[in-house]
SETOR-292740 format. One line per 5 residues: number of its first residue (from 1); their letters; for each residue x, y, z of N, C-alpha, C. Coordinates in steps of 0.05 Angstrom, whole numbers. Layout:
NUM	A	X:Y:Z:X:Y:Z:X:Y:Z ~ ...
This chain:
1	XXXXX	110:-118:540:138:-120:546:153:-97:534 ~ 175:-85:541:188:-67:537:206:-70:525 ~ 214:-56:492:246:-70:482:249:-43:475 ~ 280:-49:476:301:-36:469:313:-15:444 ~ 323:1:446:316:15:420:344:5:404
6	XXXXX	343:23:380:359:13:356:350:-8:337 ~ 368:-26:339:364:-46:323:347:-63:334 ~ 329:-58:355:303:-69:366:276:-61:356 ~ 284:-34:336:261:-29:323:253:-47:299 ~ 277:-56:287:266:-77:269:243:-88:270
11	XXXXX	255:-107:293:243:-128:308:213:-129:335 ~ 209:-95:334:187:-93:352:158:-96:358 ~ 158:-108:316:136:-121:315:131:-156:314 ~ 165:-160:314:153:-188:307:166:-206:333 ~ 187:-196:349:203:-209:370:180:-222:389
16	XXXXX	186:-247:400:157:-258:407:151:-276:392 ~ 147:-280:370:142:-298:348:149:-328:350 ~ 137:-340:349:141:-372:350:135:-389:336 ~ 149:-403:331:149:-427:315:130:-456:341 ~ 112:-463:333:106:-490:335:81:-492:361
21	XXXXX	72:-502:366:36:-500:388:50:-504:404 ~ 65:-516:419:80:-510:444:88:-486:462 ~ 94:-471:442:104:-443:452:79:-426:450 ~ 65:-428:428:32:-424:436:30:-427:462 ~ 15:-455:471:7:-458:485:18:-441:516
26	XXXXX	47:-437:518:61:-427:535:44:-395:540 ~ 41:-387:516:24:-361:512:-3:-354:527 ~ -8:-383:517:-35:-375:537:-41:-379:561 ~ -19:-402:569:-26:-406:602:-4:-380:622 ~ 11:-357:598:30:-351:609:14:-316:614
31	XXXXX	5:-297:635:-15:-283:629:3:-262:622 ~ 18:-256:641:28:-227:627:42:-227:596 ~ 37:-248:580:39:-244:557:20:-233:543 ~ -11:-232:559:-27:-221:553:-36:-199:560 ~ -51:-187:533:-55:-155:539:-74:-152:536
36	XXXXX	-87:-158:526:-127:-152:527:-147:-179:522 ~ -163:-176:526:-176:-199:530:-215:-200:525 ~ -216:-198:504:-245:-189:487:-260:-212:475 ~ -281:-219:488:-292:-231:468:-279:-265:460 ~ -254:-269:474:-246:-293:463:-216:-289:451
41	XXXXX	-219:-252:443:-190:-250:426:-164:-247:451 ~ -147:-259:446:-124:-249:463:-104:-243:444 ~ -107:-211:442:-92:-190:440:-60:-192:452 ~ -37:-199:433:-9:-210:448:3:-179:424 ~ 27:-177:436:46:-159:432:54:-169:390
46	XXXXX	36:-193:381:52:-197:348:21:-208:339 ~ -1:-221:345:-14:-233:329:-38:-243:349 ~ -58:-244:339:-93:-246:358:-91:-276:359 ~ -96:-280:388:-106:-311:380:-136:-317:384 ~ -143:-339:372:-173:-338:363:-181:-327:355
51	XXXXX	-166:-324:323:-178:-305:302:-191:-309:284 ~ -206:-331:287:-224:-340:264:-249:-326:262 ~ -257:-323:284:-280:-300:279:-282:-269:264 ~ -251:-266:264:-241:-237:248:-229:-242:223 ~ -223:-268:226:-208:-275:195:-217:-258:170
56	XXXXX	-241:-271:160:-255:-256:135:-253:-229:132 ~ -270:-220:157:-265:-192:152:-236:-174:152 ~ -226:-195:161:-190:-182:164:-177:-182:135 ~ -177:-202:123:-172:-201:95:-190:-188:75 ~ -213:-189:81:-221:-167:57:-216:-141:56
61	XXXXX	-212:-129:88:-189:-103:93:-168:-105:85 ~ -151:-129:92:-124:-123:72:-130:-123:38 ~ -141:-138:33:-140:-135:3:-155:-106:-17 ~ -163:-99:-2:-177:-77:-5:-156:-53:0 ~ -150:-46:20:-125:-34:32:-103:-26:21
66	XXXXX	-88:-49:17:-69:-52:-3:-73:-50:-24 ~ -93:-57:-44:-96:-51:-67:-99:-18:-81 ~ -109:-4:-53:-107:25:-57:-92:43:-41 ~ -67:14:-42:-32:36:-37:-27:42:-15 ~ -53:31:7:-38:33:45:-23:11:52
71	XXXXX	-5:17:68:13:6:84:1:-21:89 ~ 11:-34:114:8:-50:120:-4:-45:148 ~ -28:-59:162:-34:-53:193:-40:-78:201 ~ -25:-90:223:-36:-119:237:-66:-117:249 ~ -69:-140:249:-98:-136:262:-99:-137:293
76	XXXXX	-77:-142:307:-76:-128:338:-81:-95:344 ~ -77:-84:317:-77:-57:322:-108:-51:307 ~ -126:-62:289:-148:-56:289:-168:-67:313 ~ -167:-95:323:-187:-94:347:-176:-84:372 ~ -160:-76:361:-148:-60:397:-176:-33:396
81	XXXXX	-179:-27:371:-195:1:369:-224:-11:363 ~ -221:-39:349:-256:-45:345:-269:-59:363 ~ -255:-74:378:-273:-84:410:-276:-69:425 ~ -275:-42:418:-283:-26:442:-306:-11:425 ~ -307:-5:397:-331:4:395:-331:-4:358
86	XXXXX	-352:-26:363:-354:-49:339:-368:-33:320 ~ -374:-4:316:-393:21:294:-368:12:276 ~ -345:19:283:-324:22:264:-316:7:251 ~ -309:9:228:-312:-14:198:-272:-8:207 ~ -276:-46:197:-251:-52:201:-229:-27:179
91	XXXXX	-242:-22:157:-223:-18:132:-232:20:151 ~ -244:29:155:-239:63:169:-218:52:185 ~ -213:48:211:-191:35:226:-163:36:216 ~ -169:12:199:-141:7:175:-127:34:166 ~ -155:52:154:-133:76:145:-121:98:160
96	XXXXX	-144:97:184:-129:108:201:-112:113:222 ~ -94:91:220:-78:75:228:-47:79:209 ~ -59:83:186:-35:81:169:-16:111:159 ~ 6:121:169:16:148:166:26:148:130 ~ 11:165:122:2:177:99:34:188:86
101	XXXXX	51:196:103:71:209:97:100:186:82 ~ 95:169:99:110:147:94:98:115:94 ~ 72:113:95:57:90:90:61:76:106 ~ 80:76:132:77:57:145:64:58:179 ~ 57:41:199:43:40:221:44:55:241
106	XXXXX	23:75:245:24:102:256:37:91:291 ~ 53:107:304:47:103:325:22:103:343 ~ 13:93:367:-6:89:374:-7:114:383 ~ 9:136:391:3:156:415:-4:175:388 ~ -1:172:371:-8:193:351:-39:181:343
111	XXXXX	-42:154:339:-79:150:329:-87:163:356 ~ -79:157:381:-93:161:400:-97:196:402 ~ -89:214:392:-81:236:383:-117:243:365 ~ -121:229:354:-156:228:338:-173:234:355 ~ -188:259:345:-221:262:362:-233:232:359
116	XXXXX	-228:216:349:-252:195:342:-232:176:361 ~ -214:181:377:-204:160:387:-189:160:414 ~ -188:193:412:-179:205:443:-198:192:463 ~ -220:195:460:-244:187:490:-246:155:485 ~ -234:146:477:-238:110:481:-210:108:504
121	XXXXX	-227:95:523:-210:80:545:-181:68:538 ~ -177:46:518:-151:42:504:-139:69:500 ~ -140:85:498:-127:110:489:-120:130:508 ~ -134:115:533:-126:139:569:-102:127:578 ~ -108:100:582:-78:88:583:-80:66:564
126	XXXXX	-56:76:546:-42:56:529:-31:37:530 ~ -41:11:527:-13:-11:529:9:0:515 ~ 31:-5:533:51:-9:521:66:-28:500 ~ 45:-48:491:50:-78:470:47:-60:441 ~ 28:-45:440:27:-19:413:42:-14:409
131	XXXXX	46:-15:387:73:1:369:71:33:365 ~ 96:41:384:96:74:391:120:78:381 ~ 133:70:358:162:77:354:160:76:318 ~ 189:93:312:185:91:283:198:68:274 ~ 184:42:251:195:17:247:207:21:226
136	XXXXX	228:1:219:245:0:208:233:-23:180 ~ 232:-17:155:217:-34:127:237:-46:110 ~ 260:-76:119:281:-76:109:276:-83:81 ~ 246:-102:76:251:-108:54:226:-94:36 ~ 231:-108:9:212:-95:-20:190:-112:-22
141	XXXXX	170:-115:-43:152:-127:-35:158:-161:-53 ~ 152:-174:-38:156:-209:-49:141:-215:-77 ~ 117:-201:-87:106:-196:-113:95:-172:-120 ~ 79:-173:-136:66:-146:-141:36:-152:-136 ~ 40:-127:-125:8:-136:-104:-6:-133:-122
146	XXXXX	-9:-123:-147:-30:-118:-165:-46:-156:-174 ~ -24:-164:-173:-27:-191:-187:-37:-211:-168 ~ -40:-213:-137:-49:-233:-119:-76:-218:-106 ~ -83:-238:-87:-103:-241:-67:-94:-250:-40 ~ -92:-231:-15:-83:-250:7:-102:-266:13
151	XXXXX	-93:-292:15:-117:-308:21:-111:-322:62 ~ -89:-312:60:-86:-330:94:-60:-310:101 ~ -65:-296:130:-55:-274:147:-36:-291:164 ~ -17:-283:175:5:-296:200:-8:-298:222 ~ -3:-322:232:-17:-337:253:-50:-338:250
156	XXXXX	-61:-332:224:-91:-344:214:-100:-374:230 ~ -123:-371:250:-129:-398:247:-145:-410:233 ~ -148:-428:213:-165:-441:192:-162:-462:187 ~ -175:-467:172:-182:-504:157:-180:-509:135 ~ -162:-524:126:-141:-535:107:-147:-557:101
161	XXXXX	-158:-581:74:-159:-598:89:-173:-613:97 ~ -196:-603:118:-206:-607:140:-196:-614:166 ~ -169:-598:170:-153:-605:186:-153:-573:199 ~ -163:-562:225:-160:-541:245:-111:-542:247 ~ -111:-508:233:-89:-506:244:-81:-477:238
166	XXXXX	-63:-470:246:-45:-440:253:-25:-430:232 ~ -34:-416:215:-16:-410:192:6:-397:196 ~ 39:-403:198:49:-385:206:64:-381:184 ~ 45:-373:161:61:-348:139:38:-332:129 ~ 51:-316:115:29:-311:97:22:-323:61
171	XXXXX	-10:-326:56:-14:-340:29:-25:-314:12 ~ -8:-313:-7:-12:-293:-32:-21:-302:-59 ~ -42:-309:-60:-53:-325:-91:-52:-309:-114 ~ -40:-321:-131:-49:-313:-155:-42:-327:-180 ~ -38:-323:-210:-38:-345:-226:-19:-358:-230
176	XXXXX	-15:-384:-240:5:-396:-243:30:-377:-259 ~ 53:-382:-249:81:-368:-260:76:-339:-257 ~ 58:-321:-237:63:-309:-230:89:-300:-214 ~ 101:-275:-223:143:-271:-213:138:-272:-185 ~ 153:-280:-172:160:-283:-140:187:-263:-136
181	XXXXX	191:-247:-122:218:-235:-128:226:-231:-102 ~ 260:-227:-94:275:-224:-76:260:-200:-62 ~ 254:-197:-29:259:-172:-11:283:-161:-3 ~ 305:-172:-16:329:-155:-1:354:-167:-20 ~ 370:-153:-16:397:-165:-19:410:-177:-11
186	XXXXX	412:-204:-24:418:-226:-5:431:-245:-13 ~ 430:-268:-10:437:-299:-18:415:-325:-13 ~ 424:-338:-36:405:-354:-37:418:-384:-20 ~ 399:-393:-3:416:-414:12:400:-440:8 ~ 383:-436:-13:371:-475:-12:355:-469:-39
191	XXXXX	345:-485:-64:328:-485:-80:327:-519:-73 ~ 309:-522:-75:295:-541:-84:270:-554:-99 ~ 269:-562:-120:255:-562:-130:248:-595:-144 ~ 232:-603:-119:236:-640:-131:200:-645:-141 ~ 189:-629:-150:166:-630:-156:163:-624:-195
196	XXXXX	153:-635:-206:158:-627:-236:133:-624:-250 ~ 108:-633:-237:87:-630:-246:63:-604:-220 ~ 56:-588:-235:39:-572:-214:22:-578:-207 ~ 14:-595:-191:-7:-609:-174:2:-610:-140 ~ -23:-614:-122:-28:-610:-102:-19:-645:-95
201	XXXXX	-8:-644:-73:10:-664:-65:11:-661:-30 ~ -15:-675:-17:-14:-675:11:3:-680:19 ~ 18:-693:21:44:-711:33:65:-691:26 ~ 65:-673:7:91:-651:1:103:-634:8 ~ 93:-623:26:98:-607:52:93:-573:29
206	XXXXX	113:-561:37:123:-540:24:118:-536:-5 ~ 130:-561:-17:126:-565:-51:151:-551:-56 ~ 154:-539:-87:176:-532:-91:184:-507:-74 ~ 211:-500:-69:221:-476:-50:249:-467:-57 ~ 248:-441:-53:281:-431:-48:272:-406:-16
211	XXXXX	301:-412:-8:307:-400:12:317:-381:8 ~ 320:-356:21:343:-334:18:338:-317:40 ~ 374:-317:56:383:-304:82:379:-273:70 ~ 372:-258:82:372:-229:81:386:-216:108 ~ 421:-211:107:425:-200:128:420:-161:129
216	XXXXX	416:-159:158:405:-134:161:429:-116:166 ~ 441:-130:184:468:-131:201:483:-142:207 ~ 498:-145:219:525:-165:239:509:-179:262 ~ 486:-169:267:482:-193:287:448:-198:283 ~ 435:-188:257:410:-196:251:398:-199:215
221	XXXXX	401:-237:217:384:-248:191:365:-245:191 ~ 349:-246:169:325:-257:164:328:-283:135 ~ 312:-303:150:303:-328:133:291:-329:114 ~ 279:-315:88:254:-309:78:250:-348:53 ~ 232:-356:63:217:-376:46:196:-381:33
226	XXXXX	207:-384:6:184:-386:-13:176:-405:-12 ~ 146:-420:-20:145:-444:-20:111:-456:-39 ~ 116:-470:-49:95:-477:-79:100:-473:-101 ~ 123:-464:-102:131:-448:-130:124:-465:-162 ~ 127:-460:-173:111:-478:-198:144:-492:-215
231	XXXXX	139:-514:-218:158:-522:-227:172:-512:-253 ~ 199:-512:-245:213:-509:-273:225:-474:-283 ~ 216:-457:-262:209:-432:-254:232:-418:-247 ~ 251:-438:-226:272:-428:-217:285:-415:-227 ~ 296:-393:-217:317:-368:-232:345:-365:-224
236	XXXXX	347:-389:-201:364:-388:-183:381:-409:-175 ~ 400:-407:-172:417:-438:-159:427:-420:-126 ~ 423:-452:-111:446:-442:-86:464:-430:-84 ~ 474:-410:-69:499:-399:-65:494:-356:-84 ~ 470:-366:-99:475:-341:-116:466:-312:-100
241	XXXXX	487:-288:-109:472:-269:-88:446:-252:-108 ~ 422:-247:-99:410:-230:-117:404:-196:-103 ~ 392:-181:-116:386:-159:-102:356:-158:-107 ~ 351:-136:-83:314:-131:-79:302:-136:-110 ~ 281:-139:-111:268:-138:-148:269:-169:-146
246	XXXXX	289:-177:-148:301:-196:-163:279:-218:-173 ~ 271:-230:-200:256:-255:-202:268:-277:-193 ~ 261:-297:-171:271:-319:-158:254:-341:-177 ~ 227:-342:-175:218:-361:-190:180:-355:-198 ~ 168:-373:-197:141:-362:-206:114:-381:-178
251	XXXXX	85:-366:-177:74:-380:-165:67:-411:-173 ~ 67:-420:-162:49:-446:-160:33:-468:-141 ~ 22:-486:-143:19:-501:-125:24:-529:-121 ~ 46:-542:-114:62:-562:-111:62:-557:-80 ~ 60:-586:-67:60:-592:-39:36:-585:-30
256	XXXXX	30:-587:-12:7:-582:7:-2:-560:3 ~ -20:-559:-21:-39:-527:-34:-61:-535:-41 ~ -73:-513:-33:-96:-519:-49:-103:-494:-67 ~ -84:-488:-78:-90:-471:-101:-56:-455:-105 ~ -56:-445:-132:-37:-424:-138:-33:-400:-121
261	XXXXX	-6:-409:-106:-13:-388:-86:28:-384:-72 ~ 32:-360:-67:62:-365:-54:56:-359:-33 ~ 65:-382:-18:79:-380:13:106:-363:20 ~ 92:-340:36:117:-324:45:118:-322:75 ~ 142:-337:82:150:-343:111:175:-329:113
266	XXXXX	180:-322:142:199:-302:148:210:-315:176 ~ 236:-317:185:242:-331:205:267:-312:218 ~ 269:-316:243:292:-305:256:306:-321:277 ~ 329:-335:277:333:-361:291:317:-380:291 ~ 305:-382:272:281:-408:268:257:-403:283
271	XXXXX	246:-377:288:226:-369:299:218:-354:272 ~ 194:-364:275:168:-342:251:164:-324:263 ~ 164:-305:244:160:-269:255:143:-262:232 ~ 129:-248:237:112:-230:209:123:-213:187 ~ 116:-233:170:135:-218:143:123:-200:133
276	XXXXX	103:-194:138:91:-177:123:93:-142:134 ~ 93:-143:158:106:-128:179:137:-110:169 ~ 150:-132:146:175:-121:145:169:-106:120 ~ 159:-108:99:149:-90:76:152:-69:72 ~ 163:-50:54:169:-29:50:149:-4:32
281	XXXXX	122:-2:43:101:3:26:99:35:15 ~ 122:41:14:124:77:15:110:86:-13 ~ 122:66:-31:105:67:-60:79:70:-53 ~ 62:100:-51:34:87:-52:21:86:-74 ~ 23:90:-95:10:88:-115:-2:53:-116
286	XXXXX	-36:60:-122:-56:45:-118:-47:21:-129 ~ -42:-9:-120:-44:-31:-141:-62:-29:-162 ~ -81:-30:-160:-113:-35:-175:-132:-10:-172 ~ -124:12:-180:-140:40:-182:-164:28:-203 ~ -158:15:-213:-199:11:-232:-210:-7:-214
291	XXXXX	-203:-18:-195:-221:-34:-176:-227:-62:-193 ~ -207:-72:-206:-215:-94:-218:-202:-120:-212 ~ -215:-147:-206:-214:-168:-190:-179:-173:-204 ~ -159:-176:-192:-126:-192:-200:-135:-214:-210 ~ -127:-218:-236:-126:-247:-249:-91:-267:-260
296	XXXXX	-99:-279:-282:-79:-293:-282:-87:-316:-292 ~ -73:-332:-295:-88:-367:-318:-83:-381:-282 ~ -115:-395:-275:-112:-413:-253:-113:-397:-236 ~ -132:-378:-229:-127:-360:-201:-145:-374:-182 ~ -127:-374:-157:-129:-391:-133:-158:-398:-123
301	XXXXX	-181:-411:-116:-199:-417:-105:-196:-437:-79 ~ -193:-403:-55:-187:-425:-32:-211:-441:-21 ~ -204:-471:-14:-226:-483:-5:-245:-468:19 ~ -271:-468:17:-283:-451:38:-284:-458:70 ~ -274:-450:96:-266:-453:116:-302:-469:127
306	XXXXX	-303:-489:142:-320:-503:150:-315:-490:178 ~ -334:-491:201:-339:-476:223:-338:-494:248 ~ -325:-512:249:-314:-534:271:-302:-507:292 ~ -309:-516:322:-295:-503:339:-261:-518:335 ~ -241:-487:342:-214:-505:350:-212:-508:379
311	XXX	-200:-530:375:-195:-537:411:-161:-516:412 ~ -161:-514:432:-141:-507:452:-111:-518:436 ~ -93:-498:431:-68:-506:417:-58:-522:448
């Protein structure tokens, strides 16, 4: 699909984005939402569906990645390049993908620009769903990446639980009262915090949370939600404005967790969009240049994903 420039660059990675298996499902019975079609993956303009088979290896690229100061790269833009020729290690891909100058997501007509990538078919004609424009990084980063583990990617499908479902945030583990901090300058529009002991609480949904509007502009918010936070943590009451940095509160796991971990959700009209997408990774200096595992008191042990087919959202 084709959008608009300006203040559509924000948004050109995440517009599309949906909230709830309904609108899923719309996705898949809907074709020209679709752009490639490999193996099972359908390749959409924001996020792979049926990505459990890439999961693992997708996150041990990001954590790896990030930890040595690259940007951010969705994984629509690494199997766009690895289903066509599977030699290539997800994490080569990743970096070359990522513009060195400013750390963030190369245009496609420029990777396609690579001897190693000019003669691949994706690269004679380009979808146009690739990101070929320079994006816009409104916010800072939600922790310090030195200190977590991503353990669950936007729109991840996995098992929680033992319950098959569609993650639509991202999970950043790390130890209890690890700082959570503001992406932007903003206001805080909800804390809540009715949880007082840090324990995992099926029935809890979210667990403890604060909200905070990040406007961009006059005619575009972002929602950003924290959620598990460890009780007692809060730094914040309703109504307060903070700026980027800011400590909001600490990790935890309260509500539906299974481990110390912050939920970072990003919304636009009550549609999930990829927050991670919005990140401002220009800092490259390495999280973890000694290559040593992020700790913390209580670091997260996510339950291990069991291999049930998912049925059809």
């Amino acid at each position: 699909m084709k959008h608009k420039k300006g203040k559509s660059k924000i948004l050109k990675i995440v517009l599309g984005s949906t909230t709830g298996m309904v609108v899923m499902s719309l996705i898949i019975i809907v074709p020209v939402l679709m752009v490639l079609d490999f193996f099972g993956a359908n390749i959409t303009d924001n996020y792979v569906e049926n990505n459990m088979d890439y999961a693992d290896m997708y996150k041990e690229t990001l954590n790896t990645a990030i930890k040595q100061g690259y940007g951010y790269v969705p994984l629509n833009r690494i199997l766009y390049f690895y289903l066509e020729n599977d030699k290539l290690s997800f994490l080569e891909i990743y970096k070359d993908n990522v513009d060195l100058d400013d750390n963030r997501l190369k245009e496609i007509s420029e990777v396609c620009t690579l001897p190693k990538y000019k003669i691949y078919d994706v690269c004679k004609e380009i979808d146009e769903n690739q990101i070929d424009e320079i994006q816009n990084k409104p916010f800072s980063p939600p922790v310090d990446f030195s200190k977590i583990t991503i353990t669950s990617f936007f729109m991840e499908e996995r098992i929680v639980f033992g319950t098959a479902g569609v993650h639509q945030a991202w999970d950043l583990a790390g130890g209890n009262k690890t700082p959570v901090k503001s992406v932007c300058d903003g206001t805080i529009k909800k804390v809540s915090f009715k949880f007082s002991e840090n324990v995992t609480d099926k029935n809890g949904g979210g667990g403890n949370q604060i909200y905070l509007e990040c406007p961009i502009d006059d005619e575009l918010t972002y929602t950003v939600i924290y959620a598990h936070l460890y009780p007692g943590t809060a730094k914040v009451k309703e109504g307060d404005s903070v700026k980027a940095g800011d400590e909001l509160a600490g990790i935890g796991t309260t509500g539906y967790s299974t481990g110390p971990h912050l939920h970072y959700q990003v919304e636009v009209d009550g549609n999930v969009v990829d927050g991670m997408s919005l990140i401002d990774f220009s800092d490259k200096k390495p999280y973890n240049p000694g290559g040593l595992t992020p700790g913390g008191q209580n670091p997260y042990q996510p339950l291990q994903p069991t291999v049930p087919t998912l049925k059809s959202p």
